[in-house]
N, CA, C and O atoms as a GROMACS GRO file, in nm:
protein
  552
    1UNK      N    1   0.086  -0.118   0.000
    1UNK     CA    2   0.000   0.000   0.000
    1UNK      C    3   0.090   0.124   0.000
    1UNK      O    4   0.189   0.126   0.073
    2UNK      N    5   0.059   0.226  -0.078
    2UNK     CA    6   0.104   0.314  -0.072
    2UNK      C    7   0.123   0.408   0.048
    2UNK      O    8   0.018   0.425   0.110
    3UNK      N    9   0.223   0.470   0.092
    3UNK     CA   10   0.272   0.521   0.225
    3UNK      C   11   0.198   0.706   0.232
    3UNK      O   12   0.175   0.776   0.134
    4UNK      N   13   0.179   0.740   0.360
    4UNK     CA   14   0.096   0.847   0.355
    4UNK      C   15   0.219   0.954   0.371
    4UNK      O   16   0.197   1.072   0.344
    5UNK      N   17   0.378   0.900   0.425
    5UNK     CA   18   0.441   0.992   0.418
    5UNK      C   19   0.523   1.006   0.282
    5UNK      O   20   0.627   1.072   0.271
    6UNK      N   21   0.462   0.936   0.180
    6UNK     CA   22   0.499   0.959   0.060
    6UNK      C   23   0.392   1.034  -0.046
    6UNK      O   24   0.430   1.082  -0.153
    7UNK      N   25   0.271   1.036  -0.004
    7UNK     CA   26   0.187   1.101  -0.034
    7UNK      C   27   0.184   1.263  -0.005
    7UNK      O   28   0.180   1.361  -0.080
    8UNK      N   29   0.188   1.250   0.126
    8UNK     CA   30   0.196   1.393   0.184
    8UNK      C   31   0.358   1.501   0.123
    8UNK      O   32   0.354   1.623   0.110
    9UNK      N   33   0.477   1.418   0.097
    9UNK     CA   34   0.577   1.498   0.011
    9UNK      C   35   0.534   1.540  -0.150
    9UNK      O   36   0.624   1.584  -0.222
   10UNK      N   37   0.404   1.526  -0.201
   10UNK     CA   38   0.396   1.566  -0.357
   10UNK      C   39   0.343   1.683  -0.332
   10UNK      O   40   0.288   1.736  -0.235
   11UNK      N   41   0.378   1.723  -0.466
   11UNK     CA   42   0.390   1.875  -0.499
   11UNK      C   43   0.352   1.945  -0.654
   11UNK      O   44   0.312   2.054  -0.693
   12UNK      N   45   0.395   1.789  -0.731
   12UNK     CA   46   0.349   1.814  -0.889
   12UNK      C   47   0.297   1.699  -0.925
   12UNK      O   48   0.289   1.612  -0.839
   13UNK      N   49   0.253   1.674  -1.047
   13UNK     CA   50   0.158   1.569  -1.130
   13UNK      C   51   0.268   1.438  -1.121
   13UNK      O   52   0.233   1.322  -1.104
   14UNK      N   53   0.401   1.482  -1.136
   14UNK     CA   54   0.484   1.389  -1.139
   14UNK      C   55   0.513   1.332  -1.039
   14UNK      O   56   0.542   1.213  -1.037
   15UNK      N   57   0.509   1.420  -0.921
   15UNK     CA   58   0.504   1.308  -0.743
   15UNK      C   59   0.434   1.222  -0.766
   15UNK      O   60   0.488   1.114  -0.794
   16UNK      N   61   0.302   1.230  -0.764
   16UNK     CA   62   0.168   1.179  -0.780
   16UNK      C   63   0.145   1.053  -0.865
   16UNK      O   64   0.092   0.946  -0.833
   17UNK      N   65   0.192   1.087  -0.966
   17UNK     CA   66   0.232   0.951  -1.089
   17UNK      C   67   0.341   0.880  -1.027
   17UNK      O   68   0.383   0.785  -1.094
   18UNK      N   69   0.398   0.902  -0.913
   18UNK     CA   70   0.553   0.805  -0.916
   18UNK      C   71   0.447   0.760  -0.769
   18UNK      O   72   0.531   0.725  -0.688
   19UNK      N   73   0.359   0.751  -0.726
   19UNK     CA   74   0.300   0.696  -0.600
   19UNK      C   75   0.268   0.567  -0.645
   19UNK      O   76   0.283   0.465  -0.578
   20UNK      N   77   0.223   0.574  -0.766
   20UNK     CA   78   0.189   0.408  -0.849
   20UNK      C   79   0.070   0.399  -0.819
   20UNK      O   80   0.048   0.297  -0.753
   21UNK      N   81  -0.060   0.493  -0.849
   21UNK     CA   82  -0.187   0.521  -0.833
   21UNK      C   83  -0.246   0.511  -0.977
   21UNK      O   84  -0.366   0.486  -0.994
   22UNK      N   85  -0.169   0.527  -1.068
   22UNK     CA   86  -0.194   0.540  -1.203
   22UNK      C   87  -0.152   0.651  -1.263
   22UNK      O   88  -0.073   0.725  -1.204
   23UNK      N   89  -0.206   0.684  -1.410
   23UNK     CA   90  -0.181   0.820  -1.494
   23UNK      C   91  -0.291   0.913  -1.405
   23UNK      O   92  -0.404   0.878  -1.371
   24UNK      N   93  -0.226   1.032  -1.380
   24UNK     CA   94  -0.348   1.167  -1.318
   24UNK      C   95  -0.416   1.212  -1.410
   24UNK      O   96  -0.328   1.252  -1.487
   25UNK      N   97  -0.511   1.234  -1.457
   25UNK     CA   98  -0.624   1.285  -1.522
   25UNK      C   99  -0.638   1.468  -1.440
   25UNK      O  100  -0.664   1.480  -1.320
   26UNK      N  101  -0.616   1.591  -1.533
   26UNK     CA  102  -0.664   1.687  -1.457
   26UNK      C  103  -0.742   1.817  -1.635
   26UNK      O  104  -0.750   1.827  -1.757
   27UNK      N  105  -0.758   1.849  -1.564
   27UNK     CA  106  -0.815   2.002  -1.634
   27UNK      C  107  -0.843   2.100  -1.562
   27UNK      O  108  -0.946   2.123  -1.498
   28UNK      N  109  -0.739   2.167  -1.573
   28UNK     CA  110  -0.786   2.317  -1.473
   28UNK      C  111  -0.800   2.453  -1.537
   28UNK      O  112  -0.757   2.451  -1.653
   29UNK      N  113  -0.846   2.569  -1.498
   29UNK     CA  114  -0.832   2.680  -1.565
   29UNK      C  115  -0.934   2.753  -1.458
   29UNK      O  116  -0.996   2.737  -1.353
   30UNK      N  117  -0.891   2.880  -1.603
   30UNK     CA  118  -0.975   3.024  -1.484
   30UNK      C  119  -1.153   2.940  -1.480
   30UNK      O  120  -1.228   3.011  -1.413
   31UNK      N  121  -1.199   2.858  -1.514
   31UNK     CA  122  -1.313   2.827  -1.525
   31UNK      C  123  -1.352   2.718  -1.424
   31UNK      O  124  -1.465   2.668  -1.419
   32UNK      N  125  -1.237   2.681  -1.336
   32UNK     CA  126  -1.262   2.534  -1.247
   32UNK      C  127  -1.174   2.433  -1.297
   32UNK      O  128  -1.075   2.448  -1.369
   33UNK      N  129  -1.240   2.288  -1.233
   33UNK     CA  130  -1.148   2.171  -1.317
   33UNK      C  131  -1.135   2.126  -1.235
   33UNK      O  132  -1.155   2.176  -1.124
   34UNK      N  133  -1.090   1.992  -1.262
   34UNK     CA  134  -1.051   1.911  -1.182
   34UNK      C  135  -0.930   1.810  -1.198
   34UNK      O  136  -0.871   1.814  -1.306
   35UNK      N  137  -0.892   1.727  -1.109
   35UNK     CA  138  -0.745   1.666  -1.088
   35UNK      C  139  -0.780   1.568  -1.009
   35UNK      O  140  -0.863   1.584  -0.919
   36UNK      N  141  -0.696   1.410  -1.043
   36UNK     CA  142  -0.707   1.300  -0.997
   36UNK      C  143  -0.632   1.190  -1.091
   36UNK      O  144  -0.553   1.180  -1.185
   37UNK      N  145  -0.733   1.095  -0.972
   37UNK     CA  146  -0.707   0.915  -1.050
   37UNK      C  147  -0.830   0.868  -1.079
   37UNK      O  148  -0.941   0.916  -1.056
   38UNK      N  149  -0.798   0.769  -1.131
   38UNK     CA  150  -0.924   0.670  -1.183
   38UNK      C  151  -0.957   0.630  -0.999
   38UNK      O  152  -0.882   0.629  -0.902
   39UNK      N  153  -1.042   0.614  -1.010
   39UNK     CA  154  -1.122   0.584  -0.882
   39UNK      C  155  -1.108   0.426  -0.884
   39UNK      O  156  -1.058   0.390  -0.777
   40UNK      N  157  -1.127   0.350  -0.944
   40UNK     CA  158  -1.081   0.175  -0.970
   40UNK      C  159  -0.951   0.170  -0.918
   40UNK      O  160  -0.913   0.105  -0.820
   41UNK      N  161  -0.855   0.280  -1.026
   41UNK     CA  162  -0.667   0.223  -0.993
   41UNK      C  163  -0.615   0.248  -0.859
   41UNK      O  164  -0.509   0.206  -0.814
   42UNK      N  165  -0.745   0.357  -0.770
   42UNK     CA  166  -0.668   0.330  -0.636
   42UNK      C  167  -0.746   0.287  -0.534
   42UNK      O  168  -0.698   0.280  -0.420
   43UNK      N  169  -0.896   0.248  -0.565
   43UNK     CA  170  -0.939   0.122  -0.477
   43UNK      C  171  -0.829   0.002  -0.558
   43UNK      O  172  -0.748  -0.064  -0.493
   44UNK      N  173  -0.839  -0.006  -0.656
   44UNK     CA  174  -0.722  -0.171  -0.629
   44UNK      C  175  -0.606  -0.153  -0.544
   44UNK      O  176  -0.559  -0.234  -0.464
   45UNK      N  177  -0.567  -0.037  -0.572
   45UNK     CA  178  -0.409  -0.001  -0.469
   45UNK      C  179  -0.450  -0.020  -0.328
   45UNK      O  180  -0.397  -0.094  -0.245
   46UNK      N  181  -0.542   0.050  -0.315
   46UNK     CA  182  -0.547   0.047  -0.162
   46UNK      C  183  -0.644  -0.133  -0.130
   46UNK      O  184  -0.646  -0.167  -0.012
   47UNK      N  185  -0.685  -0.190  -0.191
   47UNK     CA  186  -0.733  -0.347  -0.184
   47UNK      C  187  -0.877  -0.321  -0.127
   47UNK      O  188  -0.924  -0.408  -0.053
   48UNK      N  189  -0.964  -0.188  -0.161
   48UNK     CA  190  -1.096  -0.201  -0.187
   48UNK      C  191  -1.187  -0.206  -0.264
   48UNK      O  192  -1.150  -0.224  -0.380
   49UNK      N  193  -1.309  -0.198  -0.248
   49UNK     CA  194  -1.410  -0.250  -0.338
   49UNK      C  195  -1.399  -0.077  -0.424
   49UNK      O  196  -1.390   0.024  -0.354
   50UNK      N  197  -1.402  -0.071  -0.567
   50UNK     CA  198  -1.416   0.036  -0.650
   50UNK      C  199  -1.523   0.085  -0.627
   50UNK      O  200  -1.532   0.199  -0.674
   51UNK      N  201  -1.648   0.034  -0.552
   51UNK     CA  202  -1.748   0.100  -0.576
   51UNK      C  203  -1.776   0.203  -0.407
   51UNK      O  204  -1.882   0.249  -0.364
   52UNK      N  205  -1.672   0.208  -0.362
   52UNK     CA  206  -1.664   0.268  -0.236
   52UNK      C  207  -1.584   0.375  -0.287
   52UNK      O  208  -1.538   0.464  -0.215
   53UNK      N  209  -1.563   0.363  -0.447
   53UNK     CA  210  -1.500   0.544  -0.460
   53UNK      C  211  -1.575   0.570  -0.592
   53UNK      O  212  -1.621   0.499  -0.681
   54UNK      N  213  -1.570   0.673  -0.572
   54UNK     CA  214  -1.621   0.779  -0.766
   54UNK      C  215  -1.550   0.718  -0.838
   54UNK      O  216  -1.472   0.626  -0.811
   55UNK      N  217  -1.592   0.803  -1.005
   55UNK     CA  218  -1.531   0.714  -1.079
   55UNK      C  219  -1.390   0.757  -1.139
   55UNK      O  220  -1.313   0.706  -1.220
   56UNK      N  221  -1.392   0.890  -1.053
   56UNK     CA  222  -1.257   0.994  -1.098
   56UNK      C  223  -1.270   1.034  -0.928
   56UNK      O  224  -1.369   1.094  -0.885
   57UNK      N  225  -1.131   0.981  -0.821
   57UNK     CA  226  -1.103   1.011  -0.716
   57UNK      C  227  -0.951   1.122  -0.714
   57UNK      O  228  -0.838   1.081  -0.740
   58UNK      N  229  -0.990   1.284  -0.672
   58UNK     CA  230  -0.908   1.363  -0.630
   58UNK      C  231  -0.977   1.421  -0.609
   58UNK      O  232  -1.075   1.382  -0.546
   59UNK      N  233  -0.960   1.578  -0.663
   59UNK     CA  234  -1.021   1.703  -0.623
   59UNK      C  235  -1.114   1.750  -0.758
   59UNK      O  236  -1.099   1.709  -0.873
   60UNK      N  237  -1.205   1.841  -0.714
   60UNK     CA  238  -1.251   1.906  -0.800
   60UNK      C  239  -1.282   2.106  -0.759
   60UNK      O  240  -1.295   2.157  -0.647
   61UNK      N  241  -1.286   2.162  -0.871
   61UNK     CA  242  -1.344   2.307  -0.856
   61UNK      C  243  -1.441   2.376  -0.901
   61UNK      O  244  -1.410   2.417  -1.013
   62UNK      N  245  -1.560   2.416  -0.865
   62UNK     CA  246  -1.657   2.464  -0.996
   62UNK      C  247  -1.645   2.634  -1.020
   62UNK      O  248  -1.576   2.710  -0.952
   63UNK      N  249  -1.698   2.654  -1.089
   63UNK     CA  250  -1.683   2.766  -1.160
   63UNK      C  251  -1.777   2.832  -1.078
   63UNK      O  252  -1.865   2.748  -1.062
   64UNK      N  253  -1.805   2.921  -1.025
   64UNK     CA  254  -1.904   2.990  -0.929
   64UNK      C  255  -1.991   3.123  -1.050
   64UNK      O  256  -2.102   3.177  -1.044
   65UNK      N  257  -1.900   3.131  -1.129
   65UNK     CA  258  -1.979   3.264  -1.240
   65UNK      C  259  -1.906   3.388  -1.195
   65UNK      O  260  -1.865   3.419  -1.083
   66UNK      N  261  -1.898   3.456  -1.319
   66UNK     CA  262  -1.836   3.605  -1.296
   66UNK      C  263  -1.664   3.634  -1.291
   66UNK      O  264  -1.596   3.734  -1.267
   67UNK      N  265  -1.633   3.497  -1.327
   67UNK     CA  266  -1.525   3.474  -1.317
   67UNK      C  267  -1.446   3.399  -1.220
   67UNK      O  268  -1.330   3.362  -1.235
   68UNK      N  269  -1.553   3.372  -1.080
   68UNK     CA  270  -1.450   3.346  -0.936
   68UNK      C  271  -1.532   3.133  -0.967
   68UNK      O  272  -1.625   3.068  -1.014
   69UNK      N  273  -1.423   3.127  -0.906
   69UNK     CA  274  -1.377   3.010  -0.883
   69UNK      C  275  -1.409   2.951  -0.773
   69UNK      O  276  -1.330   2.983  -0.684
   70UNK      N  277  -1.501   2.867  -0.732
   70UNK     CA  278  -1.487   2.819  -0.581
   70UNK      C  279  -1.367   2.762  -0.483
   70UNK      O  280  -1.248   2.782  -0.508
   71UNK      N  281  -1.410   2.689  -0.372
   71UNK     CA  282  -1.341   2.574  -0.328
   71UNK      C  283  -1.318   2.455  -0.433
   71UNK      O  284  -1.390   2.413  -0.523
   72UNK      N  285  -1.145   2.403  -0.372
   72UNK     CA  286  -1.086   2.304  -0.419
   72UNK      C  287  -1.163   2.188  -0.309
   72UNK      O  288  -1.130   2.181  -0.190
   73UNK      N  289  -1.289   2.084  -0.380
   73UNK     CA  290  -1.287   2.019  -0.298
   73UNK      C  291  -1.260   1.874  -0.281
   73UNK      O  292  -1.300   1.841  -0.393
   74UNK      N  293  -1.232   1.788  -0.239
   74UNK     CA  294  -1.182   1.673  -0.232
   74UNK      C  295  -1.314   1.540  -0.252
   74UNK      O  296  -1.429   1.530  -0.209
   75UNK      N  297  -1.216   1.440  -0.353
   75UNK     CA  298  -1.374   1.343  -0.342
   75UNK      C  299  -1.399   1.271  -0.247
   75UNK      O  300  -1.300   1.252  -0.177
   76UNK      N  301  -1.523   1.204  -0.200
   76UNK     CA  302  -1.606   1.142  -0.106
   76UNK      C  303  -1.522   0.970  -0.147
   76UNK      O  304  -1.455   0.939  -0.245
   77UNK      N  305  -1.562   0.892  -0.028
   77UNK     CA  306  -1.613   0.760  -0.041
   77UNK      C  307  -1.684   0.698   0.090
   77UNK      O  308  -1.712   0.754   0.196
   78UNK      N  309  -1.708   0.541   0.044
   78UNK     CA  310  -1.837   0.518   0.100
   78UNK      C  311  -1.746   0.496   0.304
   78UNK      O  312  -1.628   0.473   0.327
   79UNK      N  313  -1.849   0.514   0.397
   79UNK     CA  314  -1.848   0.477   0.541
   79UNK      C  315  -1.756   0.318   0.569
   79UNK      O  316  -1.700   0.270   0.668
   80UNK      N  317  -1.773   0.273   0.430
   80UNK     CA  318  -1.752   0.049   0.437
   80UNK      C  319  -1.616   0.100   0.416
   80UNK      O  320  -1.534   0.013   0.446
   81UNK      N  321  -1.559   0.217   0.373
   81UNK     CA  322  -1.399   0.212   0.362
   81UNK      C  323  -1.344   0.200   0.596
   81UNK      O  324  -1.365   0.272   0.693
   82UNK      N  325  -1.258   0.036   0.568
   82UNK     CA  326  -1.157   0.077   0.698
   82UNK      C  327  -1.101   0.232   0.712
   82UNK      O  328  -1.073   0.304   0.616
   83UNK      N  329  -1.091   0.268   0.861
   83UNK     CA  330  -1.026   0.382   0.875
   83UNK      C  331  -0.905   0.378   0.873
   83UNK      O  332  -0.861   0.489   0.906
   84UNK      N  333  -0.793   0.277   0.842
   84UNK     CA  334  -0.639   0.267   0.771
   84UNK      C  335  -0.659   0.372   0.630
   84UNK      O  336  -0.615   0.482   0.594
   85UNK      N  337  -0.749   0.274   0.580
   85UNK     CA  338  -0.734   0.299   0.429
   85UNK      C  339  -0.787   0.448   0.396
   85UNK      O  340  -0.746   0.517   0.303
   86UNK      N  341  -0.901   0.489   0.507
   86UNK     CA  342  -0.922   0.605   0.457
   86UNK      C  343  -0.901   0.720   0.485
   86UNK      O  344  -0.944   0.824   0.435
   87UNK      N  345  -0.810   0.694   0.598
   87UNK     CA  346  -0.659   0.890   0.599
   87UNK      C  347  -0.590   0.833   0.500
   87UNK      O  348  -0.529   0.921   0.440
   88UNK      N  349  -0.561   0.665   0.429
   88UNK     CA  350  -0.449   0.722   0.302
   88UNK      C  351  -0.514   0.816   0.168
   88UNK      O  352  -0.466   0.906   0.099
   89UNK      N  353  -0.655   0.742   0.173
   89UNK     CA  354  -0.749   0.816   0.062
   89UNK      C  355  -0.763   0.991   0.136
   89UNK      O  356  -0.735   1.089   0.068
   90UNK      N  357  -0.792   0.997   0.224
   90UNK     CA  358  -0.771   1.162   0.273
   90UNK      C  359  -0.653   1.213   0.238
   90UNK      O  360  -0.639   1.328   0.198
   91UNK      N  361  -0.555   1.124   0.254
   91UNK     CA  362  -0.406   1.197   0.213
   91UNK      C  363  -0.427   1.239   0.061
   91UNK      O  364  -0.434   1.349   0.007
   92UNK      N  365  -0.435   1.092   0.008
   92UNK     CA  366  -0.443   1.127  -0.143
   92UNK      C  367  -0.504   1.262  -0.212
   92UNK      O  368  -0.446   1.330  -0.296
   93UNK      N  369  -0.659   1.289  -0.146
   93UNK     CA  370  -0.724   1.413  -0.185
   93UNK      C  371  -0.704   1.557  -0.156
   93UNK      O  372  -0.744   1.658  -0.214
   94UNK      N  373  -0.595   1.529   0.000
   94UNK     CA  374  -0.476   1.635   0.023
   94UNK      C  375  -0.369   1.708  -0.086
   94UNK      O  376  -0.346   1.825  -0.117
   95UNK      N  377  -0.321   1.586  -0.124
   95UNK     CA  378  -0.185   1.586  -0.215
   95UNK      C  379  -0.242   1.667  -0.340
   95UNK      O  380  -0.189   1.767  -0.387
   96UNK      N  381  -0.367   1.602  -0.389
   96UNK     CA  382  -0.459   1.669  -0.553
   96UNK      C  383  -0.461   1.812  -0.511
   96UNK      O  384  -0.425   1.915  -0.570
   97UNK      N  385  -0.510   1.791  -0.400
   97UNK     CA  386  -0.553   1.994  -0.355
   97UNK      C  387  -0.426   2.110  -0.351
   97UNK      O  388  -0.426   2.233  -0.348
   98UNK      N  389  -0.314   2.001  -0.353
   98UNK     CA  390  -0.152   2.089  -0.276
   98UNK      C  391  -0.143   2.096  -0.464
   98UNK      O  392  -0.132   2.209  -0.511
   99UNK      N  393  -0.148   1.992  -0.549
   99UNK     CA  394  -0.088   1.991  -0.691
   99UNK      C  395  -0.203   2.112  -0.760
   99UNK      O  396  -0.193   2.226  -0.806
  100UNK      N  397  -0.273   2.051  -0.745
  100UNK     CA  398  -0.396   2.203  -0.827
  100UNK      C  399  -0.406   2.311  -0.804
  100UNK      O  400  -0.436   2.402  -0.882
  101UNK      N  401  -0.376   2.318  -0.669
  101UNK     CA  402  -0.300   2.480  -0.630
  101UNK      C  403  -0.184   2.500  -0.656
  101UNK      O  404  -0.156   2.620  -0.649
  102UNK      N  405  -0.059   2.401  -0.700
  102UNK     CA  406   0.002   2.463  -0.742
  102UNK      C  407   0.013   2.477  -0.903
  102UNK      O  408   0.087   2.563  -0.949
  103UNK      N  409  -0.044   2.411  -0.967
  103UNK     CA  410  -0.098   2.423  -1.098
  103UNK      C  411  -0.112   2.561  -1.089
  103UNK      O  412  -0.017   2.634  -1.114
  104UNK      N  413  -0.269   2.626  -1.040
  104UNK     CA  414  -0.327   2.745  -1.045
  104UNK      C  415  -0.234   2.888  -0.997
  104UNK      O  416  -0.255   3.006  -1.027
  105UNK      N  417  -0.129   2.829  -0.914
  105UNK     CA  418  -0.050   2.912  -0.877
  105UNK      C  419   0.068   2.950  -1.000
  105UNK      O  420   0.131   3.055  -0.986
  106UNK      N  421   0.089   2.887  -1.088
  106UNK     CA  422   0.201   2.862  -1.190
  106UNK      C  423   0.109   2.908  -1.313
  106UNK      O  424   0.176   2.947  -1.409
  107UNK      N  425   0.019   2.911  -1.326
  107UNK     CA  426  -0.075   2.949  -1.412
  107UNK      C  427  -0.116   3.100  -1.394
  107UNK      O  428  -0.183   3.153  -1.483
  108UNK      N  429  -0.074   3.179  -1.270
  108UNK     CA  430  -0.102   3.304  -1.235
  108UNK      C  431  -0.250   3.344  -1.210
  108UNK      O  432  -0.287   3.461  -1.198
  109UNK      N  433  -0.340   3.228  -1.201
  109UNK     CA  434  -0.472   3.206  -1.181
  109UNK      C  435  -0.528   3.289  -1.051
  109UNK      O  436  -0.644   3.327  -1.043
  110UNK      N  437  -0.426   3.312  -0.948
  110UNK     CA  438  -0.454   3.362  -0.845
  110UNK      C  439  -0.355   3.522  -0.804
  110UNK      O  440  -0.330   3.585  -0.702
  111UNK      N  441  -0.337   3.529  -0.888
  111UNK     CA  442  -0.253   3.654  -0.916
  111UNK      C  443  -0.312   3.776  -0.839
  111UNK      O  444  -0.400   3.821  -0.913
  112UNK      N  445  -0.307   3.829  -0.759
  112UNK     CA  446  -0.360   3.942  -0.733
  112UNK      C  447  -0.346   4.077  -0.834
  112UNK      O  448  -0.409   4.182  -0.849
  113UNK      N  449  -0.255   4.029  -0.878
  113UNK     CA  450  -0.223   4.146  -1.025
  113UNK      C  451  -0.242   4.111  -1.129
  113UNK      O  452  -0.297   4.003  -1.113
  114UNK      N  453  -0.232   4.133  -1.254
  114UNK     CA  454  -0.228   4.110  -1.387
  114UNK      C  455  -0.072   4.170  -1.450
  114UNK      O  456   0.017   4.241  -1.405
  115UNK      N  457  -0.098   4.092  -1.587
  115UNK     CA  458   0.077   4.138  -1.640
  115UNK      C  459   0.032   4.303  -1.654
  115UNK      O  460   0.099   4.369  -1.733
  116UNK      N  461  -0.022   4.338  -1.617
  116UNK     CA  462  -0.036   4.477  -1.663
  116UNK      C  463  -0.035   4.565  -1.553
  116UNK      O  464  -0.046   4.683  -1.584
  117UNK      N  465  -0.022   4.535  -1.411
  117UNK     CA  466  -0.040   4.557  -1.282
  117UNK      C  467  -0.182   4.634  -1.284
  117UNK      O  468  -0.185   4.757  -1.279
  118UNK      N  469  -0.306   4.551  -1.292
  118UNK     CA  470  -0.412   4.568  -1.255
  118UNK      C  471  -0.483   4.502  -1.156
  118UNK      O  472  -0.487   4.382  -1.181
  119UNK      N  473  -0.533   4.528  -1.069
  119UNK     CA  474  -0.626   4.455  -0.981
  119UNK      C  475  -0.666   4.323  -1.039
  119UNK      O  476  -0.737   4.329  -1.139
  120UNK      N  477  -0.637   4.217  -0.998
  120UNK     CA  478  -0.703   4.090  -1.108
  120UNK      C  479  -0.836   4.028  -0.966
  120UNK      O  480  -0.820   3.940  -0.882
  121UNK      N  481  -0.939   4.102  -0.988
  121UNK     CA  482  -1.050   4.106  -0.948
  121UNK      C  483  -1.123   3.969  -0.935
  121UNK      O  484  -1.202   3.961  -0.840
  122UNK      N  485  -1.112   3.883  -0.999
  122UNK     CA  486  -1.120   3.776  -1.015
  122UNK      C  487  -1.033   3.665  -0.876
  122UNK      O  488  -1.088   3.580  -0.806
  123UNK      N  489  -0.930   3.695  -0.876
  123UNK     CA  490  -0.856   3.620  -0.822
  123UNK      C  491  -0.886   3.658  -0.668
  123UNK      O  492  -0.894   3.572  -0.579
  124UNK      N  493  -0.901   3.793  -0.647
  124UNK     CA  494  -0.949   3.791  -0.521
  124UNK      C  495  -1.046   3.770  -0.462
  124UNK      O  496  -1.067   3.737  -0.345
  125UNK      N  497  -1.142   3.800  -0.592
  125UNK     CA  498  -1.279   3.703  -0.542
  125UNK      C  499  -1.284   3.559  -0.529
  125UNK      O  500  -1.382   3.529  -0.462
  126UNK      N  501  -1.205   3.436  -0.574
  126UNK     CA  502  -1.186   3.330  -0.580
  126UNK      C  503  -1.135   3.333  -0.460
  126UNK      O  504  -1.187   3.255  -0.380
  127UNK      N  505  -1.011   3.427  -0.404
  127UNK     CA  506  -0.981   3.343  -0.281
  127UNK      C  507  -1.055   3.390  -0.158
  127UNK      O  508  -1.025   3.348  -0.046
  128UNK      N  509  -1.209   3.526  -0.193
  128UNK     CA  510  -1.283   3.530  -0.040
  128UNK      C  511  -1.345   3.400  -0.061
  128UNK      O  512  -1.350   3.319   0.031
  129UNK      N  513  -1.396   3.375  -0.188
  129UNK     CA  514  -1.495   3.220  -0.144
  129UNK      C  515  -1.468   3.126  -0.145
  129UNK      O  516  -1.544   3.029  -0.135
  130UNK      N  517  -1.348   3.126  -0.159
  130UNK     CA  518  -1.252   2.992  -0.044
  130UNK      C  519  -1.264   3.012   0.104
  130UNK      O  520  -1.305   2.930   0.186
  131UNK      N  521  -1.216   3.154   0.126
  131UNK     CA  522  -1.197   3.145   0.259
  131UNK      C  523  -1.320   3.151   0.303
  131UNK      O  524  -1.318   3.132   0.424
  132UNK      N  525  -1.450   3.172   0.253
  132UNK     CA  526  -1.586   3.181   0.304
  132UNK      C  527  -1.632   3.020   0.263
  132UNK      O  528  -1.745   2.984   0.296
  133UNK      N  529  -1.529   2.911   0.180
  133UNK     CA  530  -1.576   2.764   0.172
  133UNK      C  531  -1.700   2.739   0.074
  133UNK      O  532  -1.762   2.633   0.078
  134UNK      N  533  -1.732   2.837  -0.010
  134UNK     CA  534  -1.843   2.850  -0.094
  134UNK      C  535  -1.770   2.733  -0.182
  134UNK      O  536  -1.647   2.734  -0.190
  135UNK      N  537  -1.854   2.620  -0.256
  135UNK     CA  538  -1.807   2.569  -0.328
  135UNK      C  539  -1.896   2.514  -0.449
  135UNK      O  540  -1.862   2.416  -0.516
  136UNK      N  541  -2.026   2.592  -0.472
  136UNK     CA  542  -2.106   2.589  -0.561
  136UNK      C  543  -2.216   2.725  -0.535
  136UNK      O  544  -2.270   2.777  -0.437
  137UNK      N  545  -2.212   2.747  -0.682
  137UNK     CA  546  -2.316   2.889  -0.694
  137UNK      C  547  -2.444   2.847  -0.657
  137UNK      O  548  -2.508   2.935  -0.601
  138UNK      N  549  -2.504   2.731  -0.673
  138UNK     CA  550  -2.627   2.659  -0.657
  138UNK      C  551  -2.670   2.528  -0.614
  138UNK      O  552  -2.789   2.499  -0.612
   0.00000   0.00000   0.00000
C-alpha cells in the first residue's frame, strides 16, 4: 500500500504519478477543473471495493460565475472504507488539492495582479470564497 508519508511529500503531477496510483487525469483553468485518478486504480491499490470510490477520485473546482472560482474540494467515499485505508485516501485528496494549487499558482490564476499591474478582481474574489468555503453557486 502506498505510504501516507509519501503522499503527503507531492507537490506536482509527477510526485503523484511516481505513488503508483496510475496516470493523473486533470483540467484546470480560470473556469474550475478538476485533478485526480481513476477511482478503480486506487481502490485496487489500496485493496478495496471500487465502488466505495467515484469514478474519478481527487479534487474538483466549480466555476461559481463572474469569473470566481470556488473551493478546491476533495472526493467522497463510502463509510464500508476501513479507517487505515481512509486517511491514506484523505491523504491522497490532500496531495490533488496541494498539486492544483500549485498548478493554479504557476498558471497566475490567483494573481492578485495582472501582467499589466491591474487589480485581477477575479482572483481575489476566488480566494474570499474559499476562505468563506463557498463551493457551488447553486
Amino acid at each position: 500500500m502506498v505510504k501516507i508519508t509519501d503522499i503527503n511529500k507531492c507537490q506536482t503531477i509527477e510526485d503523484l504519478e511516481n505513488l503508483g496510483l496510475g496516470n493523473v487525469t486533470y483540467d484546470l483553468g480560470y473556469r474550475g477543473g478538476n485533478l485526480g485518478f481513476s477511482g478503480e486504480k486506487v481502490a485496487d491499490a489500496l485493496d478495496i471495493s471500487s465502488t466505495d470510490l467515484s469514478r474519478n477520485y481527487g479534487v474538483y473546482c466549480n466555476y461559481l460565475g463572474g469569473g470566481v472560482r470556488g473551493a478546491i474540494c476533495g472526493s467522497g467515499y463510502s463509510k464500508d472504507v476501513p479507517a487505515k485505508k481512509a486517511k491514506v485516501l484523505d491523504a491522497i485528496a490532500k496531495a490533488c488539492k496541494r498539486v492544483y494549487t500549485n498548478i493554479e499558482n504557476e498558471n497566475n490564476l490567483n494573481d492578485e495582479e495582472d501582467e499589466d499591474g491591474e487589480t485581477n478582481w477575479d482572483a481575489l474574489a476566488t480566494k474570499a470564497s474559499r476562505v468563506a468555503g463557498v463551493e457551488s453557486a447553486y
